[in-house]
mmCIF file of the N, C-alpha and C atoms, coordinates in Angstrom:
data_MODEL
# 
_entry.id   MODEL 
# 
loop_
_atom_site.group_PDB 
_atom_site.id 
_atom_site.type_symbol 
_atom_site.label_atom_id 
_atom_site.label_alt_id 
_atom_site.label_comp_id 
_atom_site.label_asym_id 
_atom_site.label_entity_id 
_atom_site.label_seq_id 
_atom_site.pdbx_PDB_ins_code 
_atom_site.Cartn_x 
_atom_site.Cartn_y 
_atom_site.Cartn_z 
_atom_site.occupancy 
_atom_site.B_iso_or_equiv 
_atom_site.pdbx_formal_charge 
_atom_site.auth_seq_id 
_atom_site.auth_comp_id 
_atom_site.auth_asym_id 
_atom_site.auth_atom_id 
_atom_site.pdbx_PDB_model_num 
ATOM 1   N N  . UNK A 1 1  ? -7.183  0.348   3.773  1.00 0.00 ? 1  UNK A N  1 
ATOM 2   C CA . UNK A 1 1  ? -8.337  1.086   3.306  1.00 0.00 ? 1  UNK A CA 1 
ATOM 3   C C  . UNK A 1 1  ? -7.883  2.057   2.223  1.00 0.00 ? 1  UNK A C  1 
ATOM 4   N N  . UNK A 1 2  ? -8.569  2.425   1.391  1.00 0.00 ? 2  UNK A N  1 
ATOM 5   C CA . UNK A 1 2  ? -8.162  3.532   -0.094 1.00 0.00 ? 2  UNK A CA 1 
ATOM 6   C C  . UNK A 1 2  ? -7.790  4.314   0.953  1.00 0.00 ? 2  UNK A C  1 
ATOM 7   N N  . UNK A 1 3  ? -8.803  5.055   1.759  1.00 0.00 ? 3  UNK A N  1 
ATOM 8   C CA . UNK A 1 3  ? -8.180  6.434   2.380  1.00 0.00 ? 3  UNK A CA 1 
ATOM 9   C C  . UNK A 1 3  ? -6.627  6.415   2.586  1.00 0.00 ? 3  UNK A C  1 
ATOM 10  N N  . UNK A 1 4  ? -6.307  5.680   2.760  1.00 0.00 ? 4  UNK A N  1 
ATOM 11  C CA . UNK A 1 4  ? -4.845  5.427   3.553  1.00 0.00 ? 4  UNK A CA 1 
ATOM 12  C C  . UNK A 1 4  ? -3.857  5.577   2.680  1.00 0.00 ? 4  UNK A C  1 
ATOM 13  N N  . UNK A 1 5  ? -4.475  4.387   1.172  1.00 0.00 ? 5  UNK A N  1 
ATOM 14  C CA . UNK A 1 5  ? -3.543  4.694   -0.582 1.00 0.00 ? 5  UNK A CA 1 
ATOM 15  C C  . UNK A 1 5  ? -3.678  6.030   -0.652 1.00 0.00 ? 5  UNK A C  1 
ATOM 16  N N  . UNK A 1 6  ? -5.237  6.518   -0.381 1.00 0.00 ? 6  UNK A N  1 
ATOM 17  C CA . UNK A 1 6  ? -5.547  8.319   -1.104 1.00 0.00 ? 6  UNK A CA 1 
ATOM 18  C C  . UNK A 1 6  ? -4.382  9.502   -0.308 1.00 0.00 ? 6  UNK A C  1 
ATOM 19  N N  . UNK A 1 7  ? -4.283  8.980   0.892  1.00 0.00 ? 7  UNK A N  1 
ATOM 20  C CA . UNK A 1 7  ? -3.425  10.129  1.726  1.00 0.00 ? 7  UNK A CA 1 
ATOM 21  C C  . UNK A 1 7  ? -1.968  9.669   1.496  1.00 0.00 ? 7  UNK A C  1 
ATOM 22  N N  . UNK A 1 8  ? -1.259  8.307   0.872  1.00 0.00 ? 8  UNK A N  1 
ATOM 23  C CA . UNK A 1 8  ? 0.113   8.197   0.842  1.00 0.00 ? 8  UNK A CA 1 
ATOM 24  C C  . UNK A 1 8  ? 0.144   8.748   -0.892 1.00 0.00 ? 8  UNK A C  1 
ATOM 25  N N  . UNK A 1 9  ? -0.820  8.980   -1.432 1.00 0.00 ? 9  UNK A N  1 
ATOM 26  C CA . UNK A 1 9  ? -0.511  9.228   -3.120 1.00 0.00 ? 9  UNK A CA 1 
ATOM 27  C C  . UNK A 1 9  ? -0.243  10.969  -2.920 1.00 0.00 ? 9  UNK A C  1 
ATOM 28  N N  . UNK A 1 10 ? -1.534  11.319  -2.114 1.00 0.00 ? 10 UNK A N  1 
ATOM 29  C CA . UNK A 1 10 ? -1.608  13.000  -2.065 1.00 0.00 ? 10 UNK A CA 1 
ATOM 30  C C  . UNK A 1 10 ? -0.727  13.592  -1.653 1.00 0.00 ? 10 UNK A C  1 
ATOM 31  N N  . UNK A 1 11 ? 0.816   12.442  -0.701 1.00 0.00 ? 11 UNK A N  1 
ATOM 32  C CA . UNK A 1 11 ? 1.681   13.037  -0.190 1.00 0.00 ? 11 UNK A CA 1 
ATOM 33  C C  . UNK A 1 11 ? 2.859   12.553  -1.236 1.00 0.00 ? 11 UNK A C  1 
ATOM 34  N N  . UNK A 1 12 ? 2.684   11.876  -1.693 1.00 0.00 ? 12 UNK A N  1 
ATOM 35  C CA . UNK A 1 12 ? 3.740   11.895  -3.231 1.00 0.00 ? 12 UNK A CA 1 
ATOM 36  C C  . UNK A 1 12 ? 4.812   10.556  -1.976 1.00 0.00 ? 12 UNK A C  1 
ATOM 37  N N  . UNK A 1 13 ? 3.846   9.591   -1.259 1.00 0.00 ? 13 UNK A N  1 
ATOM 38  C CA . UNK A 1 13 ? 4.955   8.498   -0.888 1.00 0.00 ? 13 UNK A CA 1 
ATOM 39  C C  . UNK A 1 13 ? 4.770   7.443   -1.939 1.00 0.00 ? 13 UNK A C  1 
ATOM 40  N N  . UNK A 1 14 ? 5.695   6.654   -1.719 1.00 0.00 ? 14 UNK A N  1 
ATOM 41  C CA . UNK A 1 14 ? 5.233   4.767   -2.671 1.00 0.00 ? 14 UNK A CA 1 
ATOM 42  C C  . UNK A 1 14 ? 4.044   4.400   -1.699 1.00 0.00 ? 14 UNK A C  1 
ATOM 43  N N  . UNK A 1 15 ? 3.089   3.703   -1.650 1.00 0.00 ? 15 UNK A N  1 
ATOM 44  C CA . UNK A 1 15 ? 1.994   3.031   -1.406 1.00 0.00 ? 15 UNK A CA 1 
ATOM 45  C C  . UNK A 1 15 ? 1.940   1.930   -1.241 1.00 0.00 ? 15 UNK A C  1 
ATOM 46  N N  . UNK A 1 16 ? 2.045   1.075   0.181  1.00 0.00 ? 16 UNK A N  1 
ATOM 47  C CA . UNK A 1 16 ? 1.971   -0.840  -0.028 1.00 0.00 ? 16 UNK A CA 1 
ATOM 48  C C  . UNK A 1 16 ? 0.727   -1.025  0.410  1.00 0.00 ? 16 UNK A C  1 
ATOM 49  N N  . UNK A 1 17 ? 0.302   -1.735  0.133  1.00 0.00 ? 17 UNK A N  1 
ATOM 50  C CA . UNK A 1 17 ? -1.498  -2.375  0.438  1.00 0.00 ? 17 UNK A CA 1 
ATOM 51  C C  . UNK A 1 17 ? -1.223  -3.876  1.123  1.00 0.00 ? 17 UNK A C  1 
ATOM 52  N N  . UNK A 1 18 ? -1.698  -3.968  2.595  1.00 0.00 ? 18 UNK A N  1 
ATOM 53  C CA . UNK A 1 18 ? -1.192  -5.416  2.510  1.00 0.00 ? 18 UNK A CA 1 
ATOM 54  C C  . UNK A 1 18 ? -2.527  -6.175  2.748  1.00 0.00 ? 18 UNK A C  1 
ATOM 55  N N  . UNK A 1 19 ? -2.471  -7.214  1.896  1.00 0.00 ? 19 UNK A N  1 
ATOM 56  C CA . UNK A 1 19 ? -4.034  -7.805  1.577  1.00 0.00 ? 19 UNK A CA 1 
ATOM 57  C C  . UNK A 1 19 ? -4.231  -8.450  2.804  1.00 0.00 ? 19 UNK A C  1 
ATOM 58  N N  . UNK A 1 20 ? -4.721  -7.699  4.068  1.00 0.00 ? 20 UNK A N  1 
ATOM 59  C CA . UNK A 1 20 ? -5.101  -8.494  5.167  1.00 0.00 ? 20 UNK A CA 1 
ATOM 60  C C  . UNK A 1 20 ? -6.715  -7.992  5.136  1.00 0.00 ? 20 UNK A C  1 
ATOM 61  N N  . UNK A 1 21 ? -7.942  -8.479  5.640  1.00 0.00 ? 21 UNK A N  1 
ATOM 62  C CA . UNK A 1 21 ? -9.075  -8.168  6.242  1.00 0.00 ? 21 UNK A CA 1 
ATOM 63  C C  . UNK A 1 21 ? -9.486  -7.636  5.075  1.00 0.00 ? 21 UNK A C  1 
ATOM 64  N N  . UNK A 1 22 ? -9.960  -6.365  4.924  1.00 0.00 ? 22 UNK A N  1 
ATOM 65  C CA . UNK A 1 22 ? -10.928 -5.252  3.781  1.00 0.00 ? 22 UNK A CA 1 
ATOM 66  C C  . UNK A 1 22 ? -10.016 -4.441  2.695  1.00 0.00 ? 22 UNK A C  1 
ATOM 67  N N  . UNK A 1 23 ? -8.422  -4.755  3.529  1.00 0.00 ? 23 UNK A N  1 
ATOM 68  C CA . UNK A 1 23 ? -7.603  -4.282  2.420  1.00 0.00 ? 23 UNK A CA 1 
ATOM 69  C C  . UNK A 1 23 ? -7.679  -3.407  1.407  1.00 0.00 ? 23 UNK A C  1 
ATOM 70  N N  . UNK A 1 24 ? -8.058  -1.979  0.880  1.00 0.00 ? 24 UNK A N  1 
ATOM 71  C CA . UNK A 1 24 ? -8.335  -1.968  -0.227 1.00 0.00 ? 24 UNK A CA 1 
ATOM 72  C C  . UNK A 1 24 ? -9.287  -2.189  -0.924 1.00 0.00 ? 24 UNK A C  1 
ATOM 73  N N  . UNK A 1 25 ? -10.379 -2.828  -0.118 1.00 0.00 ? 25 UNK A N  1 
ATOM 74  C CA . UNK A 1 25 ? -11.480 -3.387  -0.772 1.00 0.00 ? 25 UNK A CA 1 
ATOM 75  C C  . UNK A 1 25 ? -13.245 -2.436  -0.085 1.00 0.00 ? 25 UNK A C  1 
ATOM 76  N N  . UNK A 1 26 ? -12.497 -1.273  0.248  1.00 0.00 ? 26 UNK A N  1 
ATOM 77  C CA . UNK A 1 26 ? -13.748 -0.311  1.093  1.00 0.00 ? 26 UNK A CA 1 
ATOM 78  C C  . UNK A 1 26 ? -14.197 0.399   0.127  1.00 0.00 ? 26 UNK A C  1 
ATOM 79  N N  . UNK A 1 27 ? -13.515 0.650   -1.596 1.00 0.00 ? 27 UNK A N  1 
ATOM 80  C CA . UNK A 1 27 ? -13.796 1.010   -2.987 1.00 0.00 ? 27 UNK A CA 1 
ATOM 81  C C  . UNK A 1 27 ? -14.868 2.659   -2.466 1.00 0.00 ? 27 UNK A C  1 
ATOM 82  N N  . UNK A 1 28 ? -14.141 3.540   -1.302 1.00 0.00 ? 28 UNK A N  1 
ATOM 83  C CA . UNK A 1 28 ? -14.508 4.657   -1.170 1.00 0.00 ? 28 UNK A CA 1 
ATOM 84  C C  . UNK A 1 28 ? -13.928 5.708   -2.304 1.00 0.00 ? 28 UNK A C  1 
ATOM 85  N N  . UNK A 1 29 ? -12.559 5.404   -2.320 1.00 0.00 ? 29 UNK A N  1 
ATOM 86  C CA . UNK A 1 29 ? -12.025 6.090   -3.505 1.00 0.00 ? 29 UNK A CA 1 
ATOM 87  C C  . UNK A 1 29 ? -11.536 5.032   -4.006 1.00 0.00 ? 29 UNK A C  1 
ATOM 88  N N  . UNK A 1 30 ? -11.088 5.800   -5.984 1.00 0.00 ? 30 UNK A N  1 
ATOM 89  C CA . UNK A 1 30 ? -10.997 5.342   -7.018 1.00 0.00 ? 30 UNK A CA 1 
ATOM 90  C C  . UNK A 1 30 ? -9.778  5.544   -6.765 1.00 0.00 ? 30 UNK A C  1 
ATOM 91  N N  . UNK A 1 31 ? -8.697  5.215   -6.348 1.00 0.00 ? 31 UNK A N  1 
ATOM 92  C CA . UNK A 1 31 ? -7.133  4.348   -6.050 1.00 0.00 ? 31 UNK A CA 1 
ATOM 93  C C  . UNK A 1 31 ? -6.753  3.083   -5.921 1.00 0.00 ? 31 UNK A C  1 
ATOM 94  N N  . UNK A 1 32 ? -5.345  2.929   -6.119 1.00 0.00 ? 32 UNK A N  1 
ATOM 95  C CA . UNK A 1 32 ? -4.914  2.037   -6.322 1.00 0.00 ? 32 UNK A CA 1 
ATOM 96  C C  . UNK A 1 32 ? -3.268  2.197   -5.698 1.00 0.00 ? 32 UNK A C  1 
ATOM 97  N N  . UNK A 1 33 ? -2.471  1.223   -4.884 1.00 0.00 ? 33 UNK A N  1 
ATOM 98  C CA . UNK A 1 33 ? -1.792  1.298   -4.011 1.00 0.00 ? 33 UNK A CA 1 
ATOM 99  C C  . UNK A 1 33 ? -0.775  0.743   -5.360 1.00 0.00 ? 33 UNK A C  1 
ATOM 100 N N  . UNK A 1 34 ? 0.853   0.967   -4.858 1.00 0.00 ? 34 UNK A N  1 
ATOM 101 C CA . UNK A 1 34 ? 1.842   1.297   -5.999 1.00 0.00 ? 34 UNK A CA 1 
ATOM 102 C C  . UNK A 1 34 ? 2.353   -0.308  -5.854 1.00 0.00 ? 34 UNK A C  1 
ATOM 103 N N  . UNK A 1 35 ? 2.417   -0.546  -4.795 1.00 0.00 ? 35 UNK A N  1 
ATOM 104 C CA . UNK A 1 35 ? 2.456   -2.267  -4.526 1.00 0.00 ? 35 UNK A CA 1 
ATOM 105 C C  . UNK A 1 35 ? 1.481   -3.200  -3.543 1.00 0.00 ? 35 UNK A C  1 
ATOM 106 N N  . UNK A 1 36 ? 1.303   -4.148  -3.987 1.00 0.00 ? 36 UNK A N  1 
ATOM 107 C CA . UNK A 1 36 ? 0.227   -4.722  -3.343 1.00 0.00 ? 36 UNK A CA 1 
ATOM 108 C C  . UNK A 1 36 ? 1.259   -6.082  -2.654 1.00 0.00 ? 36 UNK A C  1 
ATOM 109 N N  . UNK A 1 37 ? 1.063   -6.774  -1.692 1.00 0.00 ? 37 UNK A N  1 
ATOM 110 C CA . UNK A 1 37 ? 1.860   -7.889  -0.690 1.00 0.00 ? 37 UNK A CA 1 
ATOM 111 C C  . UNK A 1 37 ? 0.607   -8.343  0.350  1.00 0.00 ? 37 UNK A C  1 
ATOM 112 N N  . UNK A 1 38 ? 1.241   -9.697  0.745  1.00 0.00 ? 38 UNK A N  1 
ATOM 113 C CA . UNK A 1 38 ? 0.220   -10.857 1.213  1.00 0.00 ? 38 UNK A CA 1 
ATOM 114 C C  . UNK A 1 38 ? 0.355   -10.415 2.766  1.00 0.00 ? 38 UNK A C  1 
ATOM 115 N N  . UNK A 1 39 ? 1.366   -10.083 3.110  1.00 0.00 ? 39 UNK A N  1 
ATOM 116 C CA . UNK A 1 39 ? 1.267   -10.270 4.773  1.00 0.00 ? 39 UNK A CA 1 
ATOM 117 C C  . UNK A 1 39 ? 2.447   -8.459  4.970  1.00 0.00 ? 39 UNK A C  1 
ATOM 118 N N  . UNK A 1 40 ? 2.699   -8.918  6.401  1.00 0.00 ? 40 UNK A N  1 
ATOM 119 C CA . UNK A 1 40 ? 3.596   -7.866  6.919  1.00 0.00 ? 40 UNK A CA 1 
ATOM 120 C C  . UNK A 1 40 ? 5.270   -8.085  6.712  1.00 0.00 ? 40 UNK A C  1 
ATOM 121 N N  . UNK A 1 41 ? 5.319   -9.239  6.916  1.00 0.00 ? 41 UNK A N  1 
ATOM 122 C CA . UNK A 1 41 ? 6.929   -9.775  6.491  1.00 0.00 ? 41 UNK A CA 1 
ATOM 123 C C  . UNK A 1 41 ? 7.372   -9.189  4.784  1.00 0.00 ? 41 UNK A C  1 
ATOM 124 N N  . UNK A 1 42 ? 6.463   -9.266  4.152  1.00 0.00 ? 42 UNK A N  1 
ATOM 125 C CA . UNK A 1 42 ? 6.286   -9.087  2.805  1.00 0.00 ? 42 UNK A CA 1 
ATOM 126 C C  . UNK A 1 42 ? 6.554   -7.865  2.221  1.00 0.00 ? 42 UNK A C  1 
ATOM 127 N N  . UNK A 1 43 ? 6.281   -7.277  3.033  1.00 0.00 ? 43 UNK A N  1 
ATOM 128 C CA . UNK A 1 43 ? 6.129   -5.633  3.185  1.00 0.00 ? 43 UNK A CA 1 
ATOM 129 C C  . UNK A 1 43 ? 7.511   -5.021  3.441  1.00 0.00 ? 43 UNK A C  1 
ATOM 130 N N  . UNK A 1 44 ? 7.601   -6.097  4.749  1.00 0.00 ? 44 UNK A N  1 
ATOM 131 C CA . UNK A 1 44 ? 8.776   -5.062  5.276  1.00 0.00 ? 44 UNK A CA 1 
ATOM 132 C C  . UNK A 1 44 ? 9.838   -5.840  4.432  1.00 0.00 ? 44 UNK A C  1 
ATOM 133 N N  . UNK A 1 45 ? 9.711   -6.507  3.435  1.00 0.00 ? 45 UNK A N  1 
ATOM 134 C CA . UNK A 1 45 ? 10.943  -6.768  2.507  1.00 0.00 ? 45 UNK A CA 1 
ATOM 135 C C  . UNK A 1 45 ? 11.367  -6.122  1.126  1.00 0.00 ? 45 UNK A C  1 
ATOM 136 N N  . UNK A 1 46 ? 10.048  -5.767  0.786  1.00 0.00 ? 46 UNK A N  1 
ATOM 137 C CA . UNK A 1 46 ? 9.716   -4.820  -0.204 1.00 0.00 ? 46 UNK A CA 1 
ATOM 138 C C  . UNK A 1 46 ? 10.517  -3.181  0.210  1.00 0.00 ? 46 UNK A C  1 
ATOM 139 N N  . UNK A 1 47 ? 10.117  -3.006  1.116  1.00 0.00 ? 47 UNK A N  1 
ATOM 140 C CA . UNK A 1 47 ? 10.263  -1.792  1.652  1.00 0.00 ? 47 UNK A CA 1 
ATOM 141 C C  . UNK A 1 47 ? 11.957  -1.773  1.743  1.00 0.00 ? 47 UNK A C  1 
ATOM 142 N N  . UNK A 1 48 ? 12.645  -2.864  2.571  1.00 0.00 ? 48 UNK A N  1 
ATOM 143 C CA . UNK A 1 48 ? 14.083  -2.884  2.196  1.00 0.00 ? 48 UNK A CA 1 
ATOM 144 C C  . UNK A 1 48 ? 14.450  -2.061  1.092  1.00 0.00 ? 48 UNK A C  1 
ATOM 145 N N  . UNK A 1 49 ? 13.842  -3.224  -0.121 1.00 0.00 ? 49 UNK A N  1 
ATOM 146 C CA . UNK A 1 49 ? 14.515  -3.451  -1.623 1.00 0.00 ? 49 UNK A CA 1 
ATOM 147 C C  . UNK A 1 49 ? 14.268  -1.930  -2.079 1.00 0.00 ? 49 UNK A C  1 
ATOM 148 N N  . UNK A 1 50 ? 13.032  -1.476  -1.899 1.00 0.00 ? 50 UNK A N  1 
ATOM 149 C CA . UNK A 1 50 ? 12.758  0.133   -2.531 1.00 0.00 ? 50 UNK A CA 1 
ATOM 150 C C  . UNK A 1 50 ? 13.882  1.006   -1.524 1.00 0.00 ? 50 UNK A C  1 
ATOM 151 N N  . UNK A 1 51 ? 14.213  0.547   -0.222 1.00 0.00 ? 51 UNK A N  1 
ATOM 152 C CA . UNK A 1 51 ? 14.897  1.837   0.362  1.00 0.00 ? 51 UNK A CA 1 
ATOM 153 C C  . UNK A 1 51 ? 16.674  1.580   -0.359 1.00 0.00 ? 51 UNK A C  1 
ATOM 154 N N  . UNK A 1 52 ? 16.749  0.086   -0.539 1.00 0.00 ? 52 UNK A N  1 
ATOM 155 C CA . UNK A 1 52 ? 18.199  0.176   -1.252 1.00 0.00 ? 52 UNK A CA 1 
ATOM 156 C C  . UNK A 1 52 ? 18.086  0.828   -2.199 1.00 0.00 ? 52 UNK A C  1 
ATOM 157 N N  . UNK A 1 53 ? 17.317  0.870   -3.078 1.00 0.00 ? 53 UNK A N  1 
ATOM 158 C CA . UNK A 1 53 ? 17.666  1.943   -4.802 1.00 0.00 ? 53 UNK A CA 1 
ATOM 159 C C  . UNK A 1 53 ? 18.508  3.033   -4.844 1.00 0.00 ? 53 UNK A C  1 
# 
């Protein structure tokens, strides 16, 4: 849900959106998540690669 992008932006985290169900798509707020991924596996691989940097 945005709320969820709106409260990880307002806290200054990275943002994953994972396109399951309404995803992102409740267009309450005008946000946008810093990466977008298909499932949960996806995520938690992403999340790896950003925590190696």
């Amino acid at each position: 849900m945005t709320q969820d992008i709106l409260a990880g932006k307002r806290a200054k985290t990275t943002t994953i959106l994972i396109e399951s169900g309404r995803g992102g798509r409740d267009y309450k707020f005008n946000t946008k998540p810093d990466y977008k991924v298909k499932n949960v596996i996806k995520a938690l691989r992403l999340a790896r690669r950003l925590i190696k940097r």
